[in-house]
C-alpha positions as CSV (number, residue, x, y, z in Angstrom):
1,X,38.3,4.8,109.5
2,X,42.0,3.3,109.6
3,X,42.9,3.7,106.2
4,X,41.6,7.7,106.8
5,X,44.0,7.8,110.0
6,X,46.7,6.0,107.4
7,X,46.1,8.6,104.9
8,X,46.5,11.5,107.5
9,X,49.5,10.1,109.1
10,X,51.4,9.5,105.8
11,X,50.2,13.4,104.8
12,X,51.8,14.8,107.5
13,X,55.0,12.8,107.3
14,X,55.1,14.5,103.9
15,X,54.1,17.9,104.7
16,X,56.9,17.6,107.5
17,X,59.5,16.3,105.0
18,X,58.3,19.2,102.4
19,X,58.8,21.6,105.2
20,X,62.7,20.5,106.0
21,X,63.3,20.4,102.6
22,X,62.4,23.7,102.4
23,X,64.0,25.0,105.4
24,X,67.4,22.8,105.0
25,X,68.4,23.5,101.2
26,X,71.2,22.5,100.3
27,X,72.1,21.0,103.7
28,X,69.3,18.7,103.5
29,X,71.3,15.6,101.8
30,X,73.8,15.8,104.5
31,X,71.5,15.9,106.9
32,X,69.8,12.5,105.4
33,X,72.8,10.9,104.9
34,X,73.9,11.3,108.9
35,X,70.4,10.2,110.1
36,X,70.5,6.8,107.0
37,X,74.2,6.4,108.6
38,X,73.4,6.1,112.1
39,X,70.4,4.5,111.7
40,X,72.6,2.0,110.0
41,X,75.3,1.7,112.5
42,X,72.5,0.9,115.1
43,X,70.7,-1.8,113.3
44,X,74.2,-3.4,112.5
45,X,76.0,-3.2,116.4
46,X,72.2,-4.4,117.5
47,X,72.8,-7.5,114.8
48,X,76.1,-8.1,115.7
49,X,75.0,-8.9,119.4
50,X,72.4,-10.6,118.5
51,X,74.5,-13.2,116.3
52,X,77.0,-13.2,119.3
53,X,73.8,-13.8,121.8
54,X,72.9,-16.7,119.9
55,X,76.3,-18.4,119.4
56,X,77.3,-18.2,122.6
57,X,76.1,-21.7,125.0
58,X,74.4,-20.9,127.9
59,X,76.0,-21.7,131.6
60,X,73.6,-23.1,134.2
């Protein structure tokens, strides 16, 4: 039964994506490029305080 949920979940992802490609045209790699770019800018400020976090000693 999971791997049938799976299966589902993964074909809708790709009818969605198949539908915005569809609908965006030509606009479509910019539009993936800003979602890849701040996707990226998240995970790297949310690494960067991490690293800080862990460098930094603790005061009691």
């Amino acid at each position: 039964m999971k791997n049938v949920l799976l299966f589902a979940f993964w074909f809708v992802v790709g009818l969605i994506a198949l539908f915005l490609a569809i609908v965006l045209g030509d606009s479509g790699a910019w539009y993936l490029a800003w979602v890849l770019g701040t996707v990226m800018m998240i995970l790297i400020a949310v690494t960067g305080t991490v690293i800080l976090e862990a460098e930094t000693p603790d005061h009691d």
